[in-house]
N, CA, C and O atoms as CSV, one atom per row, in Angstrom:
chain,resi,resn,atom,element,x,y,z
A,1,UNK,N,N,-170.211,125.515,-9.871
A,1,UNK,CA,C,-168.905,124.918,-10.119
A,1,UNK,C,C,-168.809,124.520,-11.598
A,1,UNK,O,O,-169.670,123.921,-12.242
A,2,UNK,N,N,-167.605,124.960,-12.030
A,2,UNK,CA,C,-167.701,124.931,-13.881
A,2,UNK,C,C,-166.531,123.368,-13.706
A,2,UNK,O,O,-165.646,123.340,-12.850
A,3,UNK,N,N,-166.745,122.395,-14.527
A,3,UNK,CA,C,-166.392,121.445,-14.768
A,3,UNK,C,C,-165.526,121.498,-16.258
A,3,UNK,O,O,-165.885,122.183,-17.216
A,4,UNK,N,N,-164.286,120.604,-16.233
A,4,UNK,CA,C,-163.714,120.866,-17.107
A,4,UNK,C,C,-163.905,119.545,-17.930
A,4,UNK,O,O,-163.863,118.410,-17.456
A,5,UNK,N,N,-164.192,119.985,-19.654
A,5,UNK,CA,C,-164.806,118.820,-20.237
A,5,UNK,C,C,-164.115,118.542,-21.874
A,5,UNK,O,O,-164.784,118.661,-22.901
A,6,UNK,N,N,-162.983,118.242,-21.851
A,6,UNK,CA,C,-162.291,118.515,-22.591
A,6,UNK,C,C,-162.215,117.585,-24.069
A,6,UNK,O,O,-162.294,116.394,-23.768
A,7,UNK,N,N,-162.129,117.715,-25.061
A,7,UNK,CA,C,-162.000,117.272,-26.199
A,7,UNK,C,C,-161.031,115.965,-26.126
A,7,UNK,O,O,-159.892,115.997,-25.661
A,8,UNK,N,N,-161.725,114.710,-26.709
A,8,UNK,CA,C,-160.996,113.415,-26.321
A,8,UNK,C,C,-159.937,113.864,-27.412
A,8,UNK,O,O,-158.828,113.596,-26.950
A,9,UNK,N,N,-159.842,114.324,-28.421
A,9,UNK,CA,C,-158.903,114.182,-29.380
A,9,UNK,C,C,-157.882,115.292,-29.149
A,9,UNK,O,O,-156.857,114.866,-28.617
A,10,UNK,N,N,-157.885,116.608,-29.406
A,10,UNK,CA,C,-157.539,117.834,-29.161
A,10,UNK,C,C,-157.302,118.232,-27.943
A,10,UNK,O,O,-156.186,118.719,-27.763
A,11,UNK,N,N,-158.359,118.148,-26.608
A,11,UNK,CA,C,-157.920,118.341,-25.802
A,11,UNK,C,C,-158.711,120.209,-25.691
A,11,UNK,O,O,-158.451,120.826,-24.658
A,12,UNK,N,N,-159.331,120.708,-26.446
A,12,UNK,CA,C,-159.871,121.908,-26.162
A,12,UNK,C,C,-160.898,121.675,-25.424
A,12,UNK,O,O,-161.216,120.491,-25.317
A,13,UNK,N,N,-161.826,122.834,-24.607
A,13,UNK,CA,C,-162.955,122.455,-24.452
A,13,UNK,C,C,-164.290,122.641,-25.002
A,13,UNK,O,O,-164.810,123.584,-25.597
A,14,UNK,N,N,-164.720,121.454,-24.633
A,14,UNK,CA,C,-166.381,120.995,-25.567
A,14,UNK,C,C,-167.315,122.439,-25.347
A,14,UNK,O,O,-167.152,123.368,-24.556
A,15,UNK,N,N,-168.221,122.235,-26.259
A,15,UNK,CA,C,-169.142,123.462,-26.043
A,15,UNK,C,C,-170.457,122.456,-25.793
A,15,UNK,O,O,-170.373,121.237,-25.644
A,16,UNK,N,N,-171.528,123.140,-25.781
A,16,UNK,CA,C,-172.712,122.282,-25.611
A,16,UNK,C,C,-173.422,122.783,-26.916
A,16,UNK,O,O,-173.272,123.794,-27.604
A,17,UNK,N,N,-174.166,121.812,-26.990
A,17,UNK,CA,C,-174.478,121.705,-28.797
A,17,UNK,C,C,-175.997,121.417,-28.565
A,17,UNK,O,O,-176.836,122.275,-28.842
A,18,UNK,N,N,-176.318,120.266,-28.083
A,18,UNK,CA,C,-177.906,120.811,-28.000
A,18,UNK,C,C,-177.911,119.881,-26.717
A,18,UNK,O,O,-176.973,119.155,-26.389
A,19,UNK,N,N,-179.608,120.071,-25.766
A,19,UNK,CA,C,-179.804,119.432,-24.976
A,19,UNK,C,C,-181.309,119.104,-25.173
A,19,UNK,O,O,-181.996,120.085,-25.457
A,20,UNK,N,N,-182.192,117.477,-25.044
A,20,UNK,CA,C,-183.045,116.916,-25.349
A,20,UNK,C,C,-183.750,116.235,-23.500
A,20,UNK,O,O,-182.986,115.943,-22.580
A,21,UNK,N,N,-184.831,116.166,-23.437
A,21,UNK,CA,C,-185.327,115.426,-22.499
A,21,UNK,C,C,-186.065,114.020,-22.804
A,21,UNK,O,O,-186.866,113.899,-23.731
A,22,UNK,N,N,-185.832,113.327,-22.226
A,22,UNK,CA,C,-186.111,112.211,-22.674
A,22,UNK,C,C,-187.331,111.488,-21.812
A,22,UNK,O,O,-187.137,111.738,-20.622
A,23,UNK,N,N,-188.489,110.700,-21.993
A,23,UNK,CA,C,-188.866,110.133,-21.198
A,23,UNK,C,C,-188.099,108.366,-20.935
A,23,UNK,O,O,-187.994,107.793,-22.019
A,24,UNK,N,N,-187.756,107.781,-20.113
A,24,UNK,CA,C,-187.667,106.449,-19.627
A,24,UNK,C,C,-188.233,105.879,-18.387
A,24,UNK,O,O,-188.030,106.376,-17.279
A,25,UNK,N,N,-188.944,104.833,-18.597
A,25,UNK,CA,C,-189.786,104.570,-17.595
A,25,UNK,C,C,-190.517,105.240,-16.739
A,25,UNK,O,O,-190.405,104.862,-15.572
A,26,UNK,N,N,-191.374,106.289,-16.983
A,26,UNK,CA,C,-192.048,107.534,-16.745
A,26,UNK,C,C,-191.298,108.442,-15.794
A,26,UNK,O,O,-191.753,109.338,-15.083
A,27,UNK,N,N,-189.781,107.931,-15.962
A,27,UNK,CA,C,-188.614,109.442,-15.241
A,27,UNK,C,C,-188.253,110.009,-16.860
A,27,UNK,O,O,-188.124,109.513,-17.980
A,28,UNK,N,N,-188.194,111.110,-16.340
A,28,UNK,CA,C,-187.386,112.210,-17.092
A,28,UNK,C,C,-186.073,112.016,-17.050
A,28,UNK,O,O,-185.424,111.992,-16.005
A,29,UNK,N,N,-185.539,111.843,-18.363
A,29,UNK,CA,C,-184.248,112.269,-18.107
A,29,UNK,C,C,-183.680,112.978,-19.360
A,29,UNK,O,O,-184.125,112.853,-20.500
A,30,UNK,N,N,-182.370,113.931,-18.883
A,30,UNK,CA,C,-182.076,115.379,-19.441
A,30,UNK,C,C,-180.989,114.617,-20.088
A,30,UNK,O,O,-180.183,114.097,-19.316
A,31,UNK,N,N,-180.719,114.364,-22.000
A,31,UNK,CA,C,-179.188,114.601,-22.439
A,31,UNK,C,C,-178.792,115.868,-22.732
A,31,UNK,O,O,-179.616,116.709,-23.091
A,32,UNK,N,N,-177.578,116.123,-22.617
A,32,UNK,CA,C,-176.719,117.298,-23.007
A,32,UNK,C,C,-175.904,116.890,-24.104
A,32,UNK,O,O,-175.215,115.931,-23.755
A,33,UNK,N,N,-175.664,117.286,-25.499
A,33,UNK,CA,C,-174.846,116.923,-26.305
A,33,UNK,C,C,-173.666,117.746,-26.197
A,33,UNK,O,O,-174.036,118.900,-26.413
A,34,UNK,N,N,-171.979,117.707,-25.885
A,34,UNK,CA,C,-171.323,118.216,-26.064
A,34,UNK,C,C,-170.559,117.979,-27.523
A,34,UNK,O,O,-170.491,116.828,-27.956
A,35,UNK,N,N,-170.056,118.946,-28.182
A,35,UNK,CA,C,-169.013,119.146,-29.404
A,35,UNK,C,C,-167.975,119.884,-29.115
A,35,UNK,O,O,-168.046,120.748,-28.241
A,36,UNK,N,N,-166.360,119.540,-30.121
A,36,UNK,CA,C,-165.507,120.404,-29.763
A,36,UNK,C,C,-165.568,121.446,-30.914
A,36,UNK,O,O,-165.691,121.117,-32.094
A,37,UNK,N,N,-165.498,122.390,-30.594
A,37,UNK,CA,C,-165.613,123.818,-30.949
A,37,UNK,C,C,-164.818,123.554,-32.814
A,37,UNK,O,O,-165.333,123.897,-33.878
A,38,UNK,N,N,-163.815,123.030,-32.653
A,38,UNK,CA,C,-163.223,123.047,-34.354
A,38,UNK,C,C,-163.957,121.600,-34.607
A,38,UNK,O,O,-164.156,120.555,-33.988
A,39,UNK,N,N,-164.247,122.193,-35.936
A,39,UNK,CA,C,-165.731,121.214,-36.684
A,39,UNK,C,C,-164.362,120.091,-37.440
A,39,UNK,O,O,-164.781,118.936,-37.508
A,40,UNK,N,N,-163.640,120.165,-37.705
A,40,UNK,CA,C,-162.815,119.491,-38.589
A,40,UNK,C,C,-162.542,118.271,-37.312
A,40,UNK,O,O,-162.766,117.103,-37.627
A,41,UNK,N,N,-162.176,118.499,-36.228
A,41,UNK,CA,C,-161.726,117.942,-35.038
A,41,UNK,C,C,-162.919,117.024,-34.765
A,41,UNK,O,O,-162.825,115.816,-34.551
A,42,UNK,N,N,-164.019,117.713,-34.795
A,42,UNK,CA,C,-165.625,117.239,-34.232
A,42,UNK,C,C,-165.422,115.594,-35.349
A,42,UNK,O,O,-165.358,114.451,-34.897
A,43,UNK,N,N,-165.374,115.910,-36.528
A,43,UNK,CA,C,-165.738,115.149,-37.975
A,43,UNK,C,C,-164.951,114.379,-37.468
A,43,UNK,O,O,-165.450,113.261,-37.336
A,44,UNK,N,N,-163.652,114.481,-37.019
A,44,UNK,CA,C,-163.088,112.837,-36.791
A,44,UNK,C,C,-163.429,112.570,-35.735
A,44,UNK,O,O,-163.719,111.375,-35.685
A,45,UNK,N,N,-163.567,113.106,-34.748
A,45,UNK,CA,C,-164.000,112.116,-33.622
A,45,UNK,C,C,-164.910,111.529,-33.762
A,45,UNK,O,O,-165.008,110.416,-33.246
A,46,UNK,N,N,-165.911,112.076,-34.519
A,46,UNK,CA,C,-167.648,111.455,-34.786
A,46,UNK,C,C,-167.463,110.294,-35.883
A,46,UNK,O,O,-168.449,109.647,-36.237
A,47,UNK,N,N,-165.867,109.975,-36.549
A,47,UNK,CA,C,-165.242,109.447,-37.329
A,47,UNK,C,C,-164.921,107.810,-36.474
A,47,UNK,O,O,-165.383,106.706,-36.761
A,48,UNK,N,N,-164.054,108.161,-35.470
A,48,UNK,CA,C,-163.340,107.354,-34.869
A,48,UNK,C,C,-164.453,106.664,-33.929
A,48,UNK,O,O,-164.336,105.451,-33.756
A,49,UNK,N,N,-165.361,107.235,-33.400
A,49,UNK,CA,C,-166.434,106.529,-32.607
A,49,UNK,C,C,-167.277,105.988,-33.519
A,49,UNK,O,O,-167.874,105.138,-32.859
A,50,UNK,N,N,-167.651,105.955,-34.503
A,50,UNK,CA,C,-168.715,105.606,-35.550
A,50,UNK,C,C,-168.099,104.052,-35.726
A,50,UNK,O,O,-168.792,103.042,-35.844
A,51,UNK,N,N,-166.834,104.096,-35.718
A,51,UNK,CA,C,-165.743,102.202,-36.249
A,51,UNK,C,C,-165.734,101.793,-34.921
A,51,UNK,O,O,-165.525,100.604,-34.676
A,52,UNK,N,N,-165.970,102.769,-33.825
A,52,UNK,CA,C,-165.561,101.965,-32.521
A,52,UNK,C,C,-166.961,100.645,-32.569
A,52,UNK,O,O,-166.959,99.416,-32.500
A,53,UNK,N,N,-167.998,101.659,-32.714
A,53,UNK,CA,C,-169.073,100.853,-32.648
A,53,UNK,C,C,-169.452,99.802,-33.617
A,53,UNK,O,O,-170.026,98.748,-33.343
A,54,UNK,N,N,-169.076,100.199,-34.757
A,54,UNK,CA,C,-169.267,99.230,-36.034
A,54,UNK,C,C,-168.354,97.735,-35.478
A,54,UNK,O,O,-168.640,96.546,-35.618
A,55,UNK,N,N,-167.407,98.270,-34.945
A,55,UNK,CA,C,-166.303,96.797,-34.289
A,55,UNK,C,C,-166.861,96.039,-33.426
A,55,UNK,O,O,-166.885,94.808,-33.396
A,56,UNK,N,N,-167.477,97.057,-32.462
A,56,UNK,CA,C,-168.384,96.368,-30.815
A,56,UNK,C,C,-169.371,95.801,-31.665
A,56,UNK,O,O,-169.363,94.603,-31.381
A,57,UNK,N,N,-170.064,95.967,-32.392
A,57,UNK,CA,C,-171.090,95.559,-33.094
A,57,UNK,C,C,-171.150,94.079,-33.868
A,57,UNK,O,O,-172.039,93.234,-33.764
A,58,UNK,N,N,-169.760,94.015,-34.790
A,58,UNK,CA,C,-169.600,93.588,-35.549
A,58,UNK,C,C,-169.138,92.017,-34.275
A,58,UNK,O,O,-169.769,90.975,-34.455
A,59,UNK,N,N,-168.205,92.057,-33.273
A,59,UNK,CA,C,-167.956,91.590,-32.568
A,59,UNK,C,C,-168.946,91.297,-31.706
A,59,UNK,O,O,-168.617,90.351,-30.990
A,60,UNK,N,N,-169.902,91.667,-31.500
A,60,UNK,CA,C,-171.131,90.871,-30.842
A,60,UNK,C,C,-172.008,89.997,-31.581
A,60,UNK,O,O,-172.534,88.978,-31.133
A,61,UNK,N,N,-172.134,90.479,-32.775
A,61,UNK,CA,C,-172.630,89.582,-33.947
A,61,UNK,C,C,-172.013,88.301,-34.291
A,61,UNK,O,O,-172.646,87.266,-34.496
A,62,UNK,N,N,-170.560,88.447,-34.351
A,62,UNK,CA,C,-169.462,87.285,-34.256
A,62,UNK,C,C,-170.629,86.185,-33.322
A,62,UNK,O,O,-171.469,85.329,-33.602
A,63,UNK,N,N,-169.982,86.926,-31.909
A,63,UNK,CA,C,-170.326,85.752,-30.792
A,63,UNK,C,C,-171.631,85.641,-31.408
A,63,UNK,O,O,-171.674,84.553,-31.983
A,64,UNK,N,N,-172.899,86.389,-31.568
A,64,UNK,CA,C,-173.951,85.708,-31.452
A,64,UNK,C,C,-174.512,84.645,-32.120
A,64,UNK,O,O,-175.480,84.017,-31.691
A,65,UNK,N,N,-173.818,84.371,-33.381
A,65,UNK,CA,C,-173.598,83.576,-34.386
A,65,UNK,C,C,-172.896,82.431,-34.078
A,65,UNK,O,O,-173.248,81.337,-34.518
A,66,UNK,N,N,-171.960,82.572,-33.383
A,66,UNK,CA,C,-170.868,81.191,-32.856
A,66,UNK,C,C,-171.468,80.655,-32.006
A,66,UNK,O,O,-171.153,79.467,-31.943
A,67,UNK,N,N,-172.434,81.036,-31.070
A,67,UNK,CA,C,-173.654,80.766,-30.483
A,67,UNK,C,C,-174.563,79.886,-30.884
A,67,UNK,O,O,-174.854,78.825,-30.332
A,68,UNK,N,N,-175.091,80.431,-32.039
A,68,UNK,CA,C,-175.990,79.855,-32.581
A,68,UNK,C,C,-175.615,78.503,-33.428
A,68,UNK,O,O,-176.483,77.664,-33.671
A,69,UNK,N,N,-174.178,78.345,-33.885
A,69,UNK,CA,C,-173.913,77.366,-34.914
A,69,UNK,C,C,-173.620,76.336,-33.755
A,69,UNK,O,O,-173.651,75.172,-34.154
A,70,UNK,N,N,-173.362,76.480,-32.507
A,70,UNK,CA,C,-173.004,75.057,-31.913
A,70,UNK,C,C,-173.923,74.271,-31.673
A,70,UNK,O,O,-175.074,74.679,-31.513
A,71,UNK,N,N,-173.621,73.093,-31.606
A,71,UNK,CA,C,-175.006,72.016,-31.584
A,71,UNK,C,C,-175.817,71.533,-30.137
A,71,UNK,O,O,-175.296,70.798,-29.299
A,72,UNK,N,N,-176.575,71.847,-30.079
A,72,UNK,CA,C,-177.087,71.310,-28.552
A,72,UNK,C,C,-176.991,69.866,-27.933
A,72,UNK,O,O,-177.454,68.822,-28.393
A,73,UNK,N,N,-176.313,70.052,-26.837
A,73,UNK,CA,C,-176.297,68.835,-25.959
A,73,UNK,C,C,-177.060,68.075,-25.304
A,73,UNK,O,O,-177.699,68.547,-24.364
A,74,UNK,N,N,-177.168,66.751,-25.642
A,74,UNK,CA,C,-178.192,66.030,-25.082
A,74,UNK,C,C,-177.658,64.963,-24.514
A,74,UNK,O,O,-178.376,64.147,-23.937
């Protein structure tokens, strides 16, 4: 059964780009990297997810810090 796996941006479909095995906790496990076929398309998406994370990031750092500056209750 072929699964349809389509480009978040474009909307074409992904190709497979490489696949790695991984060990975790002495299971195996298989990634598959998918890419969309136009490299210009690929560059921003790998664009737009790169700030997604820098934000999630940046925003967990926030809290962990606002965390840390409050004073303990006694």
């Amino acid at each position: 059964m072929h699964q349809v796996n389509p480009c978040i941006r474009c909307g074409k479909e992904r190709i497979k780009w490489a696949e790695r095995t991984i060990l975790i906790n002495s299971s195996k496990a298989k990634i598959t990297i998918y890419v969309c076929p136009d490299k210009e398309c690929q560059k921003i998406v790998e664009q737009e997810l790169a700030a997604k994370e820098a934000k999630r990031l940046s925003f967990i750092n926030k809290k962990r810090n606002s965390f840390a500056k409050k004073p303990a209750v006694t």
